[in-house]
C-alpha positions in Angstrom: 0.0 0.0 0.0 1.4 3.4 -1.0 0.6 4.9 2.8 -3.0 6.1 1.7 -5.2 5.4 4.9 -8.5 3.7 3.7 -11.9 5.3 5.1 -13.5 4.7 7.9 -16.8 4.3 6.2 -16.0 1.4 3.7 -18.7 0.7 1.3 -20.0 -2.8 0.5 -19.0 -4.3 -3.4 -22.8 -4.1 -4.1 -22.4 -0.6 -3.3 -19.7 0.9 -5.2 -21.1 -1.1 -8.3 -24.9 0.4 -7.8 -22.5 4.2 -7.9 -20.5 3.5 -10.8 -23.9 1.9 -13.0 -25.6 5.6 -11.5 -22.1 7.1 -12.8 -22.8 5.3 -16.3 -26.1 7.2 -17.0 -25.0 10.9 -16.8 -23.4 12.4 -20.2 -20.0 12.8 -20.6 -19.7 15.9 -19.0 -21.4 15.0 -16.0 -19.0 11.9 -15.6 -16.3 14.0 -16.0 -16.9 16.5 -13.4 -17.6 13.5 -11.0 -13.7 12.4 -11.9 -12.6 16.0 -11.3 -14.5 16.4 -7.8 -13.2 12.8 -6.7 -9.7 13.6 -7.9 -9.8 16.9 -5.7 -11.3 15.1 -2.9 -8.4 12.4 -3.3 -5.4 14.8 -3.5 -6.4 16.4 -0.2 -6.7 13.1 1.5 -3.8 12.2 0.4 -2.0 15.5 1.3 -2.9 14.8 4.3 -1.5 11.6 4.7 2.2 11.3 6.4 4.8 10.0 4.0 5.9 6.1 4.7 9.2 5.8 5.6 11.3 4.1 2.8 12.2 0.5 4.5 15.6 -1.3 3.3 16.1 -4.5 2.3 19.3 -5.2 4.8 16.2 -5.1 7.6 15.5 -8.6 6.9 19.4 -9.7 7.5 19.0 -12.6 9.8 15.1 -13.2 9.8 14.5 -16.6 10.1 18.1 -17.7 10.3 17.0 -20.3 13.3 15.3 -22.5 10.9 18.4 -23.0 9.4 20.3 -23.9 12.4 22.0 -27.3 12.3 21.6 -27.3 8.4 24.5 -28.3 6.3 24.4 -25.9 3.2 26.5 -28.2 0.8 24.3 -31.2 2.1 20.8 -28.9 1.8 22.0 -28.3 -1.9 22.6 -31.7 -2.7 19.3 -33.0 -1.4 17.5 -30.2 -3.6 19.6 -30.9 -6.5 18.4 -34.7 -6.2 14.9 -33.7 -6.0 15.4 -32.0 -9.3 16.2 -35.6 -11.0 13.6 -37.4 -10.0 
């Protein structure tokens, strides 16, 4: 998720679908300015919205290294390669 907080007030499937076949029966220009005041409406919300902090891959260094423990990597490799013959 790009850090955009989702609203409170969710709307059912049934509901966003009964909206957009509403949205399908103005002209062009009416469908148009709908874009234009949801865009506006979207661009302030999202103003509004703290940036995420970027996150680096070198956080995961050593997550999950204790399933590994008492593995043999030249053995591990081995076993997979065989797997791969049969």
């Amino acid at each position: 998720m790009s850090g955009v907080v989702e609203d409170k007030n969710e709307m059912s499937t049934a509901s966003v679908q009964k909206i957009y076949g509403e949205l399908l029966s103005l002209g062009i220009a009416e469908r148009l300015e709908v874009v234009r005041l949801t865009m506006d409406s979207l661009q302030k919300k999202v103003a509004d919205v703290p940036p995420v902090r970027k996150r680096s891959l070198l956080e995961l260094r050593g997550l999950g290294k204790e399933i590994w423990e008492g593995v043999d990597p030249v053995e591990y490799v081995k076993q997979e390669r065989d797997s791969w013959e049969r």
